[in-house]
C-alpha positions in Angstrom: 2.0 -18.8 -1.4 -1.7 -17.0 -1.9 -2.7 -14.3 -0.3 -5.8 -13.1 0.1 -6.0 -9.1 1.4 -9.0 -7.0 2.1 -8.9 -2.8 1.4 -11.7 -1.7 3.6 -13.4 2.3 3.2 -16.8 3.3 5.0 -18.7 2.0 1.7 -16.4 0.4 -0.3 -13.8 -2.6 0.5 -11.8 -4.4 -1.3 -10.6 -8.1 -1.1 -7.4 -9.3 -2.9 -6.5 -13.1 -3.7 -3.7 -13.9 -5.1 -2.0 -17.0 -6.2 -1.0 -20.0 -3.5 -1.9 -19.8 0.1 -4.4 -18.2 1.8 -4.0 -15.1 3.8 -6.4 -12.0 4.4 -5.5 -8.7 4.6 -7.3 -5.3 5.3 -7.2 -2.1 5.1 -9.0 0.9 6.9 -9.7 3.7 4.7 -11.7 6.7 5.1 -15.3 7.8 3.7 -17.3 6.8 0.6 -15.2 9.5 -2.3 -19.3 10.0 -3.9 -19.8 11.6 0.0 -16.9 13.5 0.6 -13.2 13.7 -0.6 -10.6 12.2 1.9 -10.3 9.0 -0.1 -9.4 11.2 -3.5 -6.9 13.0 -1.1 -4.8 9.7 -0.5 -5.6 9.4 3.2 -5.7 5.9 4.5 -4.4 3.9 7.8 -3.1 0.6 5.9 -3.8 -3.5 5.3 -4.7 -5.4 8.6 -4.6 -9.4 8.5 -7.7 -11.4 8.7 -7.6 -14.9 8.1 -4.1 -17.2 8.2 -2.6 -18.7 5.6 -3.7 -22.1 5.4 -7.2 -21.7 5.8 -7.7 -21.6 2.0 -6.6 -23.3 -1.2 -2.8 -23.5 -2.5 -1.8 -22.5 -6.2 -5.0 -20.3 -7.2 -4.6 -18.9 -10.6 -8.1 -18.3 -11.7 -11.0 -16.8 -9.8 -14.9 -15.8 -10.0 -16.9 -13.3 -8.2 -20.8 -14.2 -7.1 -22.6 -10.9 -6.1 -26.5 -12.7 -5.0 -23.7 -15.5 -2.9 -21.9 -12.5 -1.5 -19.0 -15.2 -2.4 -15.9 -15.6 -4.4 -14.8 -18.7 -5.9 -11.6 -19.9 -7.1 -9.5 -22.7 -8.6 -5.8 -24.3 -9.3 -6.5 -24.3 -13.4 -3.5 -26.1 -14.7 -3.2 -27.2 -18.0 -4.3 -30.9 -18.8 -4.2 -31.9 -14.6 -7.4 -32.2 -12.7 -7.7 -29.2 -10.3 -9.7 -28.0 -7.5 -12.6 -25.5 -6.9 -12.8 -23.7 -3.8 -15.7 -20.8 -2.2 -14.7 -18.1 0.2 -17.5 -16.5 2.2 -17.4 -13.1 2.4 -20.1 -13.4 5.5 -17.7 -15.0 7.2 -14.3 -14.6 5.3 -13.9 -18.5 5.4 -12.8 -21.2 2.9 -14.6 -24.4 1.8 -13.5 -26.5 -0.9 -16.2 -28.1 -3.2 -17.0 -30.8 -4.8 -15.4 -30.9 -8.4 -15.7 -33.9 -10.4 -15.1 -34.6 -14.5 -12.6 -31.9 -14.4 -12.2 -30.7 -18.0 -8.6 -31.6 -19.3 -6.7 -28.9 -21.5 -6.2 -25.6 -21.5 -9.0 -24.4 -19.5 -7.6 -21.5 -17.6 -10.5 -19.2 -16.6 -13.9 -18.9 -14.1 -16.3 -16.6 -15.0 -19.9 -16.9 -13.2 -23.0 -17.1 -14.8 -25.7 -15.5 -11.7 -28.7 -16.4 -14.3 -28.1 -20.2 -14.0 -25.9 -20.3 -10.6 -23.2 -21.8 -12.2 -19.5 -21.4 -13.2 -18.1 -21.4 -16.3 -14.7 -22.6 -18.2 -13.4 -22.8 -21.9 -10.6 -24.0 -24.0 -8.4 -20.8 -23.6 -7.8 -20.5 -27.3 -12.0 -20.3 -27.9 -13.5 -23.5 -27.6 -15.4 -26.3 -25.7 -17.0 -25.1 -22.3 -18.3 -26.5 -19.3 -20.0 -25.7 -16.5 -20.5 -26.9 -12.5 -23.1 -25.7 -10.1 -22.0 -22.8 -7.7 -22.7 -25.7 -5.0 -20.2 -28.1 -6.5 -20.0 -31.4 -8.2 -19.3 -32.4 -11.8 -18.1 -30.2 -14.3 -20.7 -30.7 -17.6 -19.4 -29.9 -21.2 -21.9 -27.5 -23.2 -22.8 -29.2 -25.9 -19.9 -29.8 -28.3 -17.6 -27.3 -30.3 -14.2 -27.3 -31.8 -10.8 -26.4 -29.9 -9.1 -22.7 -31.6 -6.0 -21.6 -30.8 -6.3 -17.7 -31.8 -7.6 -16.0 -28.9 -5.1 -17.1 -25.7 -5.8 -14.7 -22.9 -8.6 -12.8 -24.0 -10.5 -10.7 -21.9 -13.4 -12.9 -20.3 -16.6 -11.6 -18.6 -20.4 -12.6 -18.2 -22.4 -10.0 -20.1 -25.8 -9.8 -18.2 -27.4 -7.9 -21.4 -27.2 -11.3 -23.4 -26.9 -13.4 -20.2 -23.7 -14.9 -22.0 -20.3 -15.8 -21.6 -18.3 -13.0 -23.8 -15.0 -12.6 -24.4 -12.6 -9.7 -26.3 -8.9 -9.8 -28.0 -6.6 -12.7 -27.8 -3.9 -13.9 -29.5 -3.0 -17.1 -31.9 -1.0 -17.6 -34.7 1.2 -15.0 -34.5 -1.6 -12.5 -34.8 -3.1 -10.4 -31.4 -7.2 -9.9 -31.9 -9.7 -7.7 -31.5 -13.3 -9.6 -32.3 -15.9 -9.8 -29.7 -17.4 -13.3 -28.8 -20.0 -14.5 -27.3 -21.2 -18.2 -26.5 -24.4 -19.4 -27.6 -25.2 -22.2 -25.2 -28.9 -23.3 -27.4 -26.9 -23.5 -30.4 -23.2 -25.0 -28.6 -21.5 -22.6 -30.9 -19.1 -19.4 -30.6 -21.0 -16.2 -32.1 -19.1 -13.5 -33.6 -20.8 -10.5 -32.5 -21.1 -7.1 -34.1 -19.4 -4.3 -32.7 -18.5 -0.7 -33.1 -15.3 0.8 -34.7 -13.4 2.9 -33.3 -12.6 -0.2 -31.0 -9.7 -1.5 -28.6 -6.3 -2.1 -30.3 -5.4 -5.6 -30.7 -4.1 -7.3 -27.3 -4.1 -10.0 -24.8 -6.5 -9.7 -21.9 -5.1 -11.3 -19.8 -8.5 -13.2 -18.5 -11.5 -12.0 -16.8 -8.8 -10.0 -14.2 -8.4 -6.7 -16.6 -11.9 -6.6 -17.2 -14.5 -4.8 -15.1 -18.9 -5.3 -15.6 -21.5 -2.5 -14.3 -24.1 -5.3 -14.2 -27.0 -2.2 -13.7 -25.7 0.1 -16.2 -24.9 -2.8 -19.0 -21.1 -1.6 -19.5 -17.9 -3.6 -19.3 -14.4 -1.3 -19.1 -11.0 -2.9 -19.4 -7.7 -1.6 -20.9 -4.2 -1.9 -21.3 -2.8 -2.4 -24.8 0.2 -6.2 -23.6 1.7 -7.3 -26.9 3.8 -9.7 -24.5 7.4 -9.3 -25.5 6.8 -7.6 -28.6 6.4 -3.7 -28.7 3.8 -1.2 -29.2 2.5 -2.0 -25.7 0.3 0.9 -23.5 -2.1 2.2 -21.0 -5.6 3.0 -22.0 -9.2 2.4 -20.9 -12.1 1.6 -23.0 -15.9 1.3 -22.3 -18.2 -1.0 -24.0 -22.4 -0.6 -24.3 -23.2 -4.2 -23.8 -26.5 -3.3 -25.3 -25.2 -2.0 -28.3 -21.7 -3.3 -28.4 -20.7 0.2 -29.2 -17.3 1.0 -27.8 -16.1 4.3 -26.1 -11.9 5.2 -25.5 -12.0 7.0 -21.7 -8.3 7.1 -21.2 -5.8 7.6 -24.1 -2.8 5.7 -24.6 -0.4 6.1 -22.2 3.0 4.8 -22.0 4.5 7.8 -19.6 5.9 6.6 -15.9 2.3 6.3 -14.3 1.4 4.0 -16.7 0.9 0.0 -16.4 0.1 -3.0 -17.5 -1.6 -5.9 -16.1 -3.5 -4.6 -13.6 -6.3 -5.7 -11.9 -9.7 -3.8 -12.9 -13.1 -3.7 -10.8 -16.1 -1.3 -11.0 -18.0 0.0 -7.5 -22.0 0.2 -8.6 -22.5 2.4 -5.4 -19.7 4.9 -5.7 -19.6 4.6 -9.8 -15.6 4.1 -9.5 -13.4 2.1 -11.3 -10.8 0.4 -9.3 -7.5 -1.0 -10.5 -4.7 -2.5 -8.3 -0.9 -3.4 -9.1 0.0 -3.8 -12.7 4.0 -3.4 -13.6 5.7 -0.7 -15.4 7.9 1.1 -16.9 6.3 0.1 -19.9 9.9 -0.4 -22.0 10.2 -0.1 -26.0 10.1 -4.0 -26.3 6.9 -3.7 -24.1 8.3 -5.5 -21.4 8.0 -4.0 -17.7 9.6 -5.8 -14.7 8.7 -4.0 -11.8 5.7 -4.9 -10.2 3.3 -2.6 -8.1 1.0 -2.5 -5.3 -0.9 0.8 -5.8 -4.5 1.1 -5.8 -6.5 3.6 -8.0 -9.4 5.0 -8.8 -11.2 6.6 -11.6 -15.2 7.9 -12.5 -16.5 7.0 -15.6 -19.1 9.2 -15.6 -22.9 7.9 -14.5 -24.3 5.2 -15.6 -26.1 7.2 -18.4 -25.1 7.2 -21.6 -23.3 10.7 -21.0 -20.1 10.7 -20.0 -18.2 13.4 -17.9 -14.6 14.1 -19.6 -13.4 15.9 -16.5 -13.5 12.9 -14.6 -11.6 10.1 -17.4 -8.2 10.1 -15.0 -6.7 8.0 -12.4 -6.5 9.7 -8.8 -4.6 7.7 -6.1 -7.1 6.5 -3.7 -4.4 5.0 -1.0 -1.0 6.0 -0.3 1.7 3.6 -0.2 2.1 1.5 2.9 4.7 -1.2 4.0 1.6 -3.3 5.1 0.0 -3.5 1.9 -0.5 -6.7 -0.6 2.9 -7.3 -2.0 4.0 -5.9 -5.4 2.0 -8.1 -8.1 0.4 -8.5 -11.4 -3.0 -9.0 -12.6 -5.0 -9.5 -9.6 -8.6 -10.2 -10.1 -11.2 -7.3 -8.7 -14.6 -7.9 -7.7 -17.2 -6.2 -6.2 -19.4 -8.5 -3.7 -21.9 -5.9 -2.5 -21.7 -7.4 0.8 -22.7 -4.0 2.9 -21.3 -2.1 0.1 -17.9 -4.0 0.4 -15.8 -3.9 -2.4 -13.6 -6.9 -2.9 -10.0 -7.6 -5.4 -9.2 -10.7 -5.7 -5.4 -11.1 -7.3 -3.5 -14.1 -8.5 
């Protein structure tokens, strides 16, 4: 079944896809936390439905979020099996499925929009061959031509709009979790290995472009949460990266205590300057396996989008209290920000 769900405050909503029907949900919340404080105090009046399931696509597991479209798209990604690409309007919080021909066969697994050329974006999962199809629909296109890796499975995967290029952080192959930084380099149809700072992010899966979050005006991407998958050493952390400089910054330290999670869904609010995250599973056990799967939403400030960051204000606050009618307990939902009357959107798989 997907779900779609909508969190709704006086500037900031949020919309929530997740995985194999379509069904939207909202949620009346209370004002803007950068105006007053009610939000920050856990006040909130719950999820409300707005669109049936069956309006939209069945067995979603990747998504993309188009800011200048006010749109999200997403897409059934399964391995080697031609899939399909649909666009939800978040004018009109409708579906239409597009055009998608020369599906690319393999292990292409993730969406990630590129606003420069008004396209989307896929690649091998392991770091490899990518295409591309126009945000209208119609045939995927491979990018040149480059080799298939398997080192870098669910790495973190984002569009950096300092080097107006796909980028992507951490992975894992070959019994080894990562911690490079890549970036594709469309003119030369090659992976780049890009300079960055130390201290960095501990090795770790990402988990896809869902645990990462972009600040497209202030150049910064943020994403956290140390998986190992079954293996332990697994915790809850969140880092920033300078996408000018590549230089990394640790916000949150480790955490493995009860509030910590895993998996969660991360999105970043230009207007209010807050970090979102929603659901995530914990306790986060010794073999770094957690089974119980949440539906929380929080919040943190990073600071402003200057290069000074307030230390006061690197914690998580719960920005709605829990509610029978929210989404359902989940992991790794993918948040977006659509800036659609300063609506915030999540979309979860």
């Amino acid at each position: 079944m997907q779900l779609t769900r909508q969190f709704w405050g006086m500037a900031a909503t949020c919309l929530l896809l997740a995985g194999c029907g379509a069904e939207v949900i909202t949620s009346d919340a209370t004002t803007d936390p950068t105006l007053s404080t009610p939000e920050t105090d856990g006040t909130g009046t719950g999820w409300h439905l707005l669109a049936p399931k069956g309006s939209g696509p069945l067995e979603i597991n990747a998504s993309a979020h188009a800011p200048g479209l006010q749109a999200i798209f997403a897409a059934r990604m399964w391995d080697y099996q031609a899939g399909t690409l649909w666009r939800f309007d978040l004018r009109t919080n409708s579906w239409r499925q597009l055009t998608a021909t020369n599906w690319p066969l393999g292990k292409y697994r993730n969406l990630v929009y590129d606003a420069t050329n008004r396209r989307l974006l896929t690649y091998w999962d392991g770091l490899g061959q990518v295409y591309s199809i126009p945000d209208t629909g119609g045939a995927w296109s491979p990018e040149g031509s480059a080799g298939n890796l398997d080192q870098y499975y669910e790495a973190y995967a984002f569009f950096n709009p300092a080097s107006r290029r796909l980028a992507v952080f951490a992975g894992y192959g070959f019994g080894a979790w990562q911690d490079l930084l890549w970036e594709w380099d469309g003119a030369g149809s090659q992976w780049v290995n890009t300079p960055q700072s130390s201290p960095r992010p501990a090795p770790r899966f990402g988990h896809g472009p869902s645990t990462v979050a972009v600040d497209e005006g202030g150049k910064r991407a943020f994403l956290g949460q140390r998986s190992l998958g079954a293996a332990s050493g697994g915790y809850d952390d969140l880092w920033s990266l300078d996408l000018r400089t590549n230089t990394w910054r640790n916000l949150i330290a480790p955490d493995s205590g009860a509030n910590a999670r895993l998996g969660s869904a991360l999105a970043y609010a230009s207007r209010t300057r807050l970090l979102y995250r929603f659901g995530g599973c914990s306790p986060i056990g010794g073999a770094g396996v957690c089974s119980t799967m949440t539906n929380e939403l929080r919040s943190a400030r990073p600071g402003s989008a200057s290069p000074a960051w307030d230390p006061h204000q690197e914690h998580w606050f719960t920005a709605e209290p829990p509610n029978p009618g929210r989404p359902l307990l989940r992991r790794a939902p993918a948040p977006v920000d659509p800036h659609l009357r300063a609506r915030r959107a999540i979309l979860a798989g």
